[in-house]
N, C-alpha and C positions, 0 to 999 in steps of 0.2 A: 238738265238742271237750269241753263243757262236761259231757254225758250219757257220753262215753268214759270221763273224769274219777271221774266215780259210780260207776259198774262198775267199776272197778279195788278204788274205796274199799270196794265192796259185797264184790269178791269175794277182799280181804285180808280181812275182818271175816269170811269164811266161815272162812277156814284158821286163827286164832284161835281160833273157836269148833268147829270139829271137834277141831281140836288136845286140846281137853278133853274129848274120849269117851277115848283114849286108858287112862286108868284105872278107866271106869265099867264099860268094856264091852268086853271081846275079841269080841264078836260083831260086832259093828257092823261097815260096809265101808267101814274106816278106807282101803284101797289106794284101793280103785275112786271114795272122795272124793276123796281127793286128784289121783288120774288125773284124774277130771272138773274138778276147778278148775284144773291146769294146761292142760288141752287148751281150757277157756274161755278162760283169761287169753291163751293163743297164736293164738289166732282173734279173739279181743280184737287184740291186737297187730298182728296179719297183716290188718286192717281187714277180717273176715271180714262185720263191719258192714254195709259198704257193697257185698259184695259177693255174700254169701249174707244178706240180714238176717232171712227165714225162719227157718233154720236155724240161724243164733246164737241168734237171741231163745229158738228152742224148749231149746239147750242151757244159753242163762244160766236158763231159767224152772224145768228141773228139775233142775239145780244148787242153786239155790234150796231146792227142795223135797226134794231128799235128805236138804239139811242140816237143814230143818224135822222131816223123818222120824225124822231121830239123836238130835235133840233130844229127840225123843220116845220113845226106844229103841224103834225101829219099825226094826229092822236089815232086815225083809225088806223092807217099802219103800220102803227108801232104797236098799239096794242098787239096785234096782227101776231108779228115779229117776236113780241117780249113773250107772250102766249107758247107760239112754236119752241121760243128757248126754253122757257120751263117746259116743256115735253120732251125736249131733247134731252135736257140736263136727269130728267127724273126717268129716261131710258139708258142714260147712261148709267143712274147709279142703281137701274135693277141690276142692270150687267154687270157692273161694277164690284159691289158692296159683296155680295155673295162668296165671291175667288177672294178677294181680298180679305175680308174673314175667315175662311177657311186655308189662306195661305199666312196668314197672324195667329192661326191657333197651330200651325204647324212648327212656326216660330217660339208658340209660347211653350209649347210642350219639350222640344228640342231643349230649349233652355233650363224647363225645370229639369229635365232628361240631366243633367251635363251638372246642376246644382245638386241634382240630388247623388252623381256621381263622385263627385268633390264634398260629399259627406255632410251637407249644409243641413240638414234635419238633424244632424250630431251635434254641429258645432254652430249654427244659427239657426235654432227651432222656430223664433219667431217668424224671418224674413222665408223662411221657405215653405213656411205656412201659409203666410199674406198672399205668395207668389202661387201656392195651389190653390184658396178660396179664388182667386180673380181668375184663376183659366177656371174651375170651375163656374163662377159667374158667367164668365164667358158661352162655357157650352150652355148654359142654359139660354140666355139669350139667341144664341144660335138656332137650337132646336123650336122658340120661339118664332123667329123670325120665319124659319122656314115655313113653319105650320101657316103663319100669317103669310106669305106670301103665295102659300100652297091656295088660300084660301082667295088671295084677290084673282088668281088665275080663273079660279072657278066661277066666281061673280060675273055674271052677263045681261041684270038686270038692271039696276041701280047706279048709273057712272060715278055719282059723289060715292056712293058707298064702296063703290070699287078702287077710287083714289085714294078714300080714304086709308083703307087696307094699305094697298100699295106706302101710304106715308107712313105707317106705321112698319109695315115689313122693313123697309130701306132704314128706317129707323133703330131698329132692332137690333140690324145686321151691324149696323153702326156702331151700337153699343155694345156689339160684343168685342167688334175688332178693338175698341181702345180696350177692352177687359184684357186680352192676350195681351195687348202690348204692355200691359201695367203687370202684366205675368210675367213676361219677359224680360221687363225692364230691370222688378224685384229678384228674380233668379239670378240675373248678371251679378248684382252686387252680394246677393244672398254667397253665391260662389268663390266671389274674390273673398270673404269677409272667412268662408269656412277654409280658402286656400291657404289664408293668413294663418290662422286658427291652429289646424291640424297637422299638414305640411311636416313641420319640425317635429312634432308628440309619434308623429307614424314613422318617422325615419329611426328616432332615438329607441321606438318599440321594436320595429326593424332588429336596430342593431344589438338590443337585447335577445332575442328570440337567434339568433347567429352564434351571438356568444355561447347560448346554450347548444346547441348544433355542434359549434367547432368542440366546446368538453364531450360532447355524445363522442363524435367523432377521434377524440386524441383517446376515451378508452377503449374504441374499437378498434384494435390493433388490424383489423384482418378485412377491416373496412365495413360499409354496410350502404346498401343501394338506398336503403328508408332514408337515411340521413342526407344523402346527396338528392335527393329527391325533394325535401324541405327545403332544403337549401336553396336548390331552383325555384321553389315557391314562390323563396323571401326576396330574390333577386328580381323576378315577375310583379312581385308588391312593388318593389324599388320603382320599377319601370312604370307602376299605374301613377305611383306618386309625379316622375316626372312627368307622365301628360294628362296630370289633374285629375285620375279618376281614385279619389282617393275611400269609398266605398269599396271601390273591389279591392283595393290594396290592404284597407282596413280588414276584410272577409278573408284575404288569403296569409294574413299576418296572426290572424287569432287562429285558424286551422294549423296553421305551422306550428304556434305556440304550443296548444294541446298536443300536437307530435310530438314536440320537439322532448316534452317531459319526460313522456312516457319513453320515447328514445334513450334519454339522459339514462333514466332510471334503467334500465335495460342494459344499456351498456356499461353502465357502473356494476349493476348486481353480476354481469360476466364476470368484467374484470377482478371484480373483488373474490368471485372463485376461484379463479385463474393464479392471482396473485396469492392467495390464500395456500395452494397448489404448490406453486412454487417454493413461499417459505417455508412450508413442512420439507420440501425437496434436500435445502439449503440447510436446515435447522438436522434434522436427521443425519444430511453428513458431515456435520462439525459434530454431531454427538456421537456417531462411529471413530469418525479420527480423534477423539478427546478417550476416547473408552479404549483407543489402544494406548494410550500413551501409560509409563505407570507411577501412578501418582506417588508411590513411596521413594523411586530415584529422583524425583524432580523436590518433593519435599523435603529432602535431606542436602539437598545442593543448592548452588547460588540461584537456581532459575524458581525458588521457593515462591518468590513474589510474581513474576511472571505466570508461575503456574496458577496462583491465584487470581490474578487476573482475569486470565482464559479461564476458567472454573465462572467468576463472578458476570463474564461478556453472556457465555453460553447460557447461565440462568438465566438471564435475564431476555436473552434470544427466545430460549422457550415460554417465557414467561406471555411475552409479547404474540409470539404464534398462537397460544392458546387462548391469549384476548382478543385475537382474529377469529378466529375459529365461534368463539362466543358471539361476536357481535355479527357476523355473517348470519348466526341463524336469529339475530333478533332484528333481521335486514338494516341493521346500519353500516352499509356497508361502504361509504367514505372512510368511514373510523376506522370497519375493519384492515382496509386498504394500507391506512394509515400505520394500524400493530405489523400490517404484514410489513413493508416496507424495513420498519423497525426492526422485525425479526431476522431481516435477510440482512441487514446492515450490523447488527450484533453476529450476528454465525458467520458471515464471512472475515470479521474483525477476529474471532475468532478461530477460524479454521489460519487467517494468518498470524495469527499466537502461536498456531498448534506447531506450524512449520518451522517457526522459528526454533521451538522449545527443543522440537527432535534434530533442529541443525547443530543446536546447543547441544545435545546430549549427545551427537555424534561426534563433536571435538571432543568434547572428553573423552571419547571410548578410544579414540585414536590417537589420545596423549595417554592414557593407561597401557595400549597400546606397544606403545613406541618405547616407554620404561622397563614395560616385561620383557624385549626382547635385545634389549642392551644396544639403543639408540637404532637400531634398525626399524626402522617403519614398512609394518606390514597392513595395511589398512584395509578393513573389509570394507566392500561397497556394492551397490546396487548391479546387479548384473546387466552388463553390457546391453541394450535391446538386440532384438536380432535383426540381420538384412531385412526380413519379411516385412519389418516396423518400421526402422527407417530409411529409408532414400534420400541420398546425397542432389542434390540440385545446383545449381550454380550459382556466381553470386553469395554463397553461404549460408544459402538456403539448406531447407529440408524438409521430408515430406516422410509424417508420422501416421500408421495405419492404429490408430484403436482397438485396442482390443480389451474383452472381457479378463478382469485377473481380482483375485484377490488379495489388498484390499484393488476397488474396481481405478479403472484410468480416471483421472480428471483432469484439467489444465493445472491445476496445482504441482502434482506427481509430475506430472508430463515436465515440467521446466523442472522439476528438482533434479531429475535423470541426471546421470553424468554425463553421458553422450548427446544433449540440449544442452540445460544451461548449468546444469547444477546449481540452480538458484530458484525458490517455489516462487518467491517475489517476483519473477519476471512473466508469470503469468499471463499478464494483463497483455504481452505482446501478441504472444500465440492468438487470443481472442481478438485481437484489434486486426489481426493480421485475416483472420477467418469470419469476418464479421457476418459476411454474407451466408455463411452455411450455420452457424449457432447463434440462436435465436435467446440462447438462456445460457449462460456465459455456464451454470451449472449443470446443463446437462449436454455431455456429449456422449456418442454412441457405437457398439461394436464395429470395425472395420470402417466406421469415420475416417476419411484420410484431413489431415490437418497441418495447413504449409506454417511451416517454421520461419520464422523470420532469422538472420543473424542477433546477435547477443546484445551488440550495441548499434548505435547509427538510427537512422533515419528506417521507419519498414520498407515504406512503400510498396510495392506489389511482388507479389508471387512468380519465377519464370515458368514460362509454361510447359516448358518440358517435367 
């Protein structure tokens, strides 16, 4: 840089000092100087340096000496001198100009490569248009120049006709290289401008198209590869945005989108059978334990209102299930999800009505009881399980085997046992305590083994014996 620098200085300081033959001397070869010092400074410029540095060096060395010759009023051998520089200078910039334009169309393409990656025909249609009419310009001029250089090759008649060529090829090549670089130049900012732009709209779409992934995902209980597969998409997009390539981030953001729906939709329409499934499950055995209970003891006694209640829950249970059930088959099946939910939330409010009602009607049998037999309490109760069923564990544990009966086991029965809690409310233990093996707090199944927790206190874990 620093030797480029000198060569400019050296070769102003010539055109000053010819500039003053001017009055000494009409002989002197005031044109064929100055030709020579511009076709230097243009091969100077056009980094013919680095490209031809033979042929520079020998054009700056008798540029130089021209001007030493004028100095000297030595017009024949400066002309001489200023002659050889221009043929130096115009061998450099055959060699020159050709690499160099083709090394600025490499540049300009790159660029628009990298603008058009950063999404700039999205978000800056204009600038990334400008930026491909002028490389297009460019190759034209190229394919120009070459034809015309092809052609001064060929020329071995005519020498002006052949220079001439030659001035026009070098010219050519010329104009195409600034075409790239005005390609180049447009695509840099073309890119920061679409960087600016889009950047923020592709992240925030990003994170929209996840959020539908993660609901795909929260109703596919059992998981699903499609979904995790998107998801790596959208992470892949993330990563194009951090290194500007915001086209393919764009292309892998809207493919995941179209997933993602159809996904959504897919794993909701599951779930909403699934669920659907369930509340019939839940709904059916609050209406077997409601159908045994009998409504003409509970309506004649104080549990009058309670029983109405459980009556008004259970309706409304079923009511709900069969508004799932409807809108399942007219695929709305959010909403259905929705009754279902409902339905499982009334029937088990429900089936904990029912418990209570028959806990109620057994104190009274056992105070009617206690009267008939002249304060002696004889009280019937649930029979004993047998060893087969429970197992003593330590700790205060225990360990209950399932089995078929009618009416059938559920966690409900299971704690009202005597020999558990004799309480159907505590329920919720038994399931917290077996979480890992019931999957649907409503259904459990024959020779199930199910660890008991103690009555009160903290659960914590099961021993393993």
């Amino acid at each position: 840089m620093l030797k480029k620098k000198k060569t400019s200085v050296f070769l102003s300081a010539l055109v000053l000092f010819g500039a003053g033959f001017v009055n000494c001397s009409q002989e002197l070869p005031l044109k064929e100087l100055a030709l020579a010092k511009s076709q230097v400074e243009r091969a100077e410029r056009l980094s013919a340096e680095e490209f031809a540095p033979e042929e520079f060096s020998e054009a700056k060395k008798n540029l130089v000496a021209a001007n030493e010759f004028a100095a000297e009023e030595k017009a024949s051998e400066s002309k001489k001198s200023a002659d050889y520089s221009i043929s130096k200078a115009y061998d450099a910039l055959e060699k020159t100009l050709p690499k160099l334009a083709a090394k600025s169309r490499e540049e300009a393409v790159a660029a628009i490569d990298a603008a058009d990656e950063a999404y700039a025909s999205e978000y800056t249609p204009e600038e990334y248009k400008r930026a491909v009419s002028a490389r297009d310009a460019g190759e034209t001029k190229l394919a120009q120049a070459d034809a015309s250089l092809a052609s001064y090759l060929r020329e071995d008649k005519d020498e002006s006709a052949k220079e001439l060529k030659r001035t026009v090829a070098l010219q050519e090549y010329e104009d195409a290289h600034n075409q790239f670089q005005e390609a180049s130049k447009i695509s840099v900012e073309a890119k920061k401008v679409a960087l600016e732009k889009s950047g923020g709209a592709l992240v925030k779409s990003a994170d929209e198209v996840d959020v539908l992934l993660d609901k795909a995902a929260s109703y596919s209980k059992a998981g699903n590869p499609a979904i995790d597969e998107e998801k790596a998409r959208v992470a892949s997009a993330r990563e194009d945005i951090q290194a500007g390539k915001l086209k393919s981030a764009d292309e892998k953001i809207k493919t995941a989108r179209l997933a993602s729906a159809s996904l959504l939709q897919d794993s909701i329409k599951d779930h909403a059978k699934n669920r659907n499934a369930q509340a019939r499950e839940v709904v059916e055995d609050a209406n077997v334990r409601f159908g045994e209970l009998n409504a003409e003891t509970y309506l004649k006694s104080n549990a009058k209102e309670s029983y109405a209640s459980t009556q008004e829950n259970l309706g409304a249970s079923n009511e709900s299930l069969q508004a799932s059930g409807n809108l399942l088959e007219q695929d709305k099946f959010e909403d259905s999800i929705t009754q279902s939910e409902e339905a499982i939330r009334l029937a088990e409010i429900s089936i904990d009505q029912i418990e209570t009602l028959k806990g109620k009607n057994n104190v009274a049998k056992k105070d009617r009881k206690t009267v008939e037999t002249d304060n002696t309490t004889t009280e019937t109760k649930e029979p004993k399980a047998t060893s087969a069923q429970v197992e003593e564990l330590s700790g205060g544990w225990k360990r209950y085997t399932v089995e078929k009966s009618n009416p059938a086991d559920c966690l409900w029965r299971i704690a009202d046992r005597e020999d558990i809690y004799s309480d159907a409310k505590l329920w919720p233990r038994i399931f917290e305590a077996n979480r890992k093996n019931i999957r649907n707090k409503n259904l459990i199944y024959p020779k199930q083994k199910l660890n008991i927790p103690p009555k009160t206190g903290k659960i914590g874990k099961a021993p393993k014996e």
